[in-house]
N, C-alpha and C positions, 0 to 999 in steps of 0.2 A: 652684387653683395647684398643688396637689399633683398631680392628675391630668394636670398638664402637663408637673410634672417628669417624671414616670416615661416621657411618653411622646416627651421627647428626652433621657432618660438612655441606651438603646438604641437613639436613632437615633445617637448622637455616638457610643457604642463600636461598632458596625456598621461607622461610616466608620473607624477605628479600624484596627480589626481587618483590614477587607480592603484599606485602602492597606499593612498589616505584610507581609500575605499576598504581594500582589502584588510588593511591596518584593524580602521573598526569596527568592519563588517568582521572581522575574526572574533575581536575582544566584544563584541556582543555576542556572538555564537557558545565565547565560552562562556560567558557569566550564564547565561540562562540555560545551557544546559546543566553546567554546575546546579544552579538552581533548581532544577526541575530533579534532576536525580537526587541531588538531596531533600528536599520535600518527599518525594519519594519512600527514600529509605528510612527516613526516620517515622512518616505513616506506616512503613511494615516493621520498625526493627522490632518489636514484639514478640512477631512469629517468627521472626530471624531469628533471637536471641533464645527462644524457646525451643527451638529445632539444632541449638550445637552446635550450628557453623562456625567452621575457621576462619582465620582471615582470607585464605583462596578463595571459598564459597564467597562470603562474602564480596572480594571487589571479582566475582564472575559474574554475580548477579546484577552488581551495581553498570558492570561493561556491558553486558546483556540490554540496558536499558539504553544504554549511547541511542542505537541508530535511532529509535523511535525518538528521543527523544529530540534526535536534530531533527529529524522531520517536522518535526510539530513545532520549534521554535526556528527555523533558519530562515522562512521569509519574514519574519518577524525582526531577524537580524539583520536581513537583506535592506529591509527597509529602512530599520534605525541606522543601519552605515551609511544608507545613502542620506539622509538626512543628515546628519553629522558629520557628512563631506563636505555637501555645500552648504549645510546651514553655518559650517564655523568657519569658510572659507565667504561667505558671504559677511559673518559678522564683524572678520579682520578686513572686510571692502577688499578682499581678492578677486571677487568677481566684478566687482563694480572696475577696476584695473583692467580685467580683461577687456571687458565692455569698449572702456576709451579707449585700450590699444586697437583696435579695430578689430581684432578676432570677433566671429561669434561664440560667445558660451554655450550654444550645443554641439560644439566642436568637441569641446573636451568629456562629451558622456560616449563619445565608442569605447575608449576602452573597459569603462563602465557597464558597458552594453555588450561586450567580448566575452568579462567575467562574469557577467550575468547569465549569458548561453553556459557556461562551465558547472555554473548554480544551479541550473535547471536540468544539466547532463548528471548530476552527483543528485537530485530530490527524485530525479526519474528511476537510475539505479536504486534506492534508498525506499520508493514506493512499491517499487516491478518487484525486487527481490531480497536486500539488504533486511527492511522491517519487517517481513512476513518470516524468512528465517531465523530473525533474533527470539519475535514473538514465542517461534513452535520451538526453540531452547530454552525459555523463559517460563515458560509454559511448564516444561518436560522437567526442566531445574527445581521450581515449584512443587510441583507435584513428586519427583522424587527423595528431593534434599528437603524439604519443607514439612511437606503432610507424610513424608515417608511411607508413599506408595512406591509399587516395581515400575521400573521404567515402563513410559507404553511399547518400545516393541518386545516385551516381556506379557504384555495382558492379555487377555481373553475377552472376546466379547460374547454375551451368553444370550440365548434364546432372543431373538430378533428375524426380523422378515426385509426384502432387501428388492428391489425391486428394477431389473434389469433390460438389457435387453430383448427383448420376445420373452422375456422367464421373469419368475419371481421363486425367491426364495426365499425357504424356512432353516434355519441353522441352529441349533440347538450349543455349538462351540463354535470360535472360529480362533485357532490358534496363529498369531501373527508374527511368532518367533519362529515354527518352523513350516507353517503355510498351510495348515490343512484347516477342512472343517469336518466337525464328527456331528454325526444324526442330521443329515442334512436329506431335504425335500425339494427338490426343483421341480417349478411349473412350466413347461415348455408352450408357446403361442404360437400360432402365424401371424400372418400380417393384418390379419381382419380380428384379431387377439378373439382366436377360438383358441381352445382348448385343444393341442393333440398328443401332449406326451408326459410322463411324470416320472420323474427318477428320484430313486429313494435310495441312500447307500449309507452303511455306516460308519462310511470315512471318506473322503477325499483329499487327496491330498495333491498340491501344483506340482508339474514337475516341465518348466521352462516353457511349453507351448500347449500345455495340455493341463486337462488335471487328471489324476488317476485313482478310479472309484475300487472299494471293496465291500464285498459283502453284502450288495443292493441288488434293488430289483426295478425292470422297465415297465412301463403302463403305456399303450399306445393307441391311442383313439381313433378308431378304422372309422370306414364310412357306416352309415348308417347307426353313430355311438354305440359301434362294436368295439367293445377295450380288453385287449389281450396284453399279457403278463409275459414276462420272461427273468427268472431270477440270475443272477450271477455272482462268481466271486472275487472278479476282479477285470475291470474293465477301462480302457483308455475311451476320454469323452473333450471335443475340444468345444468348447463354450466362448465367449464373448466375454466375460465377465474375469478378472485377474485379481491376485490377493489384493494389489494396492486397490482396488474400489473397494473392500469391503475396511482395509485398514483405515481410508480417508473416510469412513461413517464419522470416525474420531476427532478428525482434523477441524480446527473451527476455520471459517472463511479467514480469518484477519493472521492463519497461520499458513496460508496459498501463497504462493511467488504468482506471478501475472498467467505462466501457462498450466498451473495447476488450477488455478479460477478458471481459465477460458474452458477448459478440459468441462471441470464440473459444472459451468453452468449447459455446456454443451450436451452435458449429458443427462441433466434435469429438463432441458429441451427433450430431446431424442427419447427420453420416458414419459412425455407429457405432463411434466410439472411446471408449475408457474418461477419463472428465472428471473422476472425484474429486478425485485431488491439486489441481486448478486451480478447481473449486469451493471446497474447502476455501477455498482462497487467497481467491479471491474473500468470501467470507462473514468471512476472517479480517480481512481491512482495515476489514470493520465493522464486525466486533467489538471489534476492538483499539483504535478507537476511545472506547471508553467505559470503558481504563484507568484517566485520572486522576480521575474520578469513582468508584471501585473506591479507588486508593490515597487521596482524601480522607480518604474516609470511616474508612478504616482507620487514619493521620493524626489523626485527630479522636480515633479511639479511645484508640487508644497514649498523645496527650499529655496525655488529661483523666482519664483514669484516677484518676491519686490529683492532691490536692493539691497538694501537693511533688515535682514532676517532677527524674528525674536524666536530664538531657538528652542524654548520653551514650548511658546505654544504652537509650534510647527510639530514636535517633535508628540505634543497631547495630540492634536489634527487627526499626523498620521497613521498612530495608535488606534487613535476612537472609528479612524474609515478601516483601517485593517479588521476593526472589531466586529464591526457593520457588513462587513466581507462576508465574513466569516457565518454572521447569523443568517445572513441570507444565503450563502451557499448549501447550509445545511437544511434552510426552508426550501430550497431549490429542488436538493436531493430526496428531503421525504416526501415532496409530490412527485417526484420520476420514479420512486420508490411504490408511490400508492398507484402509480400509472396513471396519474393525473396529465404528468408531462414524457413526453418520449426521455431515456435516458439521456441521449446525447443533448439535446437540446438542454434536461434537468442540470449538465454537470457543465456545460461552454456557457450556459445562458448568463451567469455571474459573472466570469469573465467579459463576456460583451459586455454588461454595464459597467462594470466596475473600470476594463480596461477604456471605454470609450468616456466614462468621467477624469479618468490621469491623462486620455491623450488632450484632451479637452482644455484640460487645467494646464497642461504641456504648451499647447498653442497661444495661450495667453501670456507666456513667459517673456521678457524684454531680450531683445539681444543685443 
């Protein structure tokens, strides 16, 4: 009987513990997102209110801003729940109960630690893909609904140079609603980027694996820079290069899901351009992920420390070290940025300290 109690005395404070957690890690997620989107909207109702919108515009823009904005506040929340779990469970001497019941009180942070892998599965989605799709709606909404421009897969992009595989191009249009480009110039390279071939047409247009030229002419640089011509009126040519690259000229990085970043820095690699800042970036939405796992833990610390929690200033602590995170993560990432420090190193290097100061503060806790 005995050995029965003990072993749902810790299952009943478990469930406890993490519907408390959940409780006010929720009601902090919503006040500060509340918060943030309205700060928000009311910085732009101006040009809201000047642009006409209806009430649907309206709360599409304001929903538009959800995911980022949990992003940017939910280990923020993470932490104030956890703090506010066991600092007010400490202030009612619920923890000090456990203590002389004989439990240890790091008994009851798994399932604390269960929801937290959950937290870290929902900021990974939310980094990888969720905010980078809201962004290029937000974006597109803006600029449509706002400034009353054509949607961008309606624009044209005009006279620009484009710099590809073995080629480099000169495009004079490039229509992205129905996939052509007109007065267009291609430089063709080898691999030692000589010069052997130049196609000029005035039109091309994609059609599923190919693009298909008219009205151009071939330039081909024989040995001894012998170059002979050949005109024609219509010619099938299969290239390296597809509408979406020349449509993502448009795209800013903060509007990439994780495999459109890899893609593109892969392929500012593969042209020989400098890829750092955009790897960084890339490596940073991973890493940023495993925040509120980082402020748990350091949550945990803060409020089990002593006995007698003053929840007050537990609760300033864990604010002002989140804040100090924060400044140094971002000093972290503009030297992996300047290539001061390797990426991976620039964006895990904060988490080492930061995590190995909460597990630190962790170990010092009473049981």
């Amino acid at each position: 009987m005995q050995d029965s109690t003990r072993y749902w005395r810790p299952k009943i404070l478990e469930a406890y513990v993490a519907r408390e957690f959940l409780k006010l890690t929720g009601l902090s997620l919503v006040t500060f997102v509340s918060l943030f989107v309205i700060v928000d909207f009311f910085e732009k109702i101006d040009r809201l209110v000047r642009a006409h919108l209806g009430l649907g515009d309206l709360l599409e823009y304001s929903l538009l801003k959800i995911p980022f904005a949990v992003g940017q506040v939910l280990p923020a929340a993470v932490l104030l729940g956890i703090m506010l779990t066991f600092g007010l469970m400490s202030r009612s001497q619920e923890t000090l109960a456990v203590r002389t019941s004989g439990l240890d009180i790091l008994q009851l942070v798994r399932p604390v630690m269960v929801l937290t892998g959950y937290v870290v599965a929902v900021m990974l989605a939310l980094n990888l893909f969720l905010i980078p799709w809201s962004q290029g709606r937000l974006n597109s909404f803006w600029q449509s609904e706002v400034d009353k421009k054509p949607p961008r897969n309606l624009h044209t992009m005009e006279h620009f140079w484009y710099k590809g595989d073995q080629a480099i191009y000169s495009i004079l249009i490039f229509r992205k609603d129905i996939q052509t480009m007109e007065g267009v110039k291609i430089y063709l390279f080898d691999r030692q980027f000589q010069l052997v071939q130049i196609i000029a047409a005035a039109r091309a247009h994609f059609q599923g694996t190919h693009w298909h030229f008219t009205q151009g002419q071939i330039q081909t640089l024989g040995a001894g820079g012998i170059l002979s011509g050949e005109k024609f009126q219509e010619r099938d040519i299969v290239l390296t290069e597809r509408p979406a690259d020349f449509a993502d000229l448009e795209k800013k990085v903060t509007e990439m899901d994780i495999t459109e970043l890899y893609r593109y820095v892969a392929r500012l690699e593969r042209d020989g351009y400098k890829s750092t800042p955009y790897r960084v970036d890339l490596y940073s939405r991973l890493s940023l992920s495993l925040t509120p796992l980082i402020m748990v833990i350091l949550g945990l610390a803060l409020a089990l420390r002593h006995n007698r929690a003053h929840l007050t200033s537990i609760v300033a602590l864990g604010m002002g070290l989140m804040f100090c995170y924060w400044l140094f993560f971002g000093f972290c990432a503009s030297f992996g940025q300047a290539g001061r420090l390797p990426p991976v190193l620039a964006v895990i290097f904060p988490h080492l300290v930061f995590g190995g100061l909460a597990l630190g503060l962790l170990r010092q806790v009473s049981r």
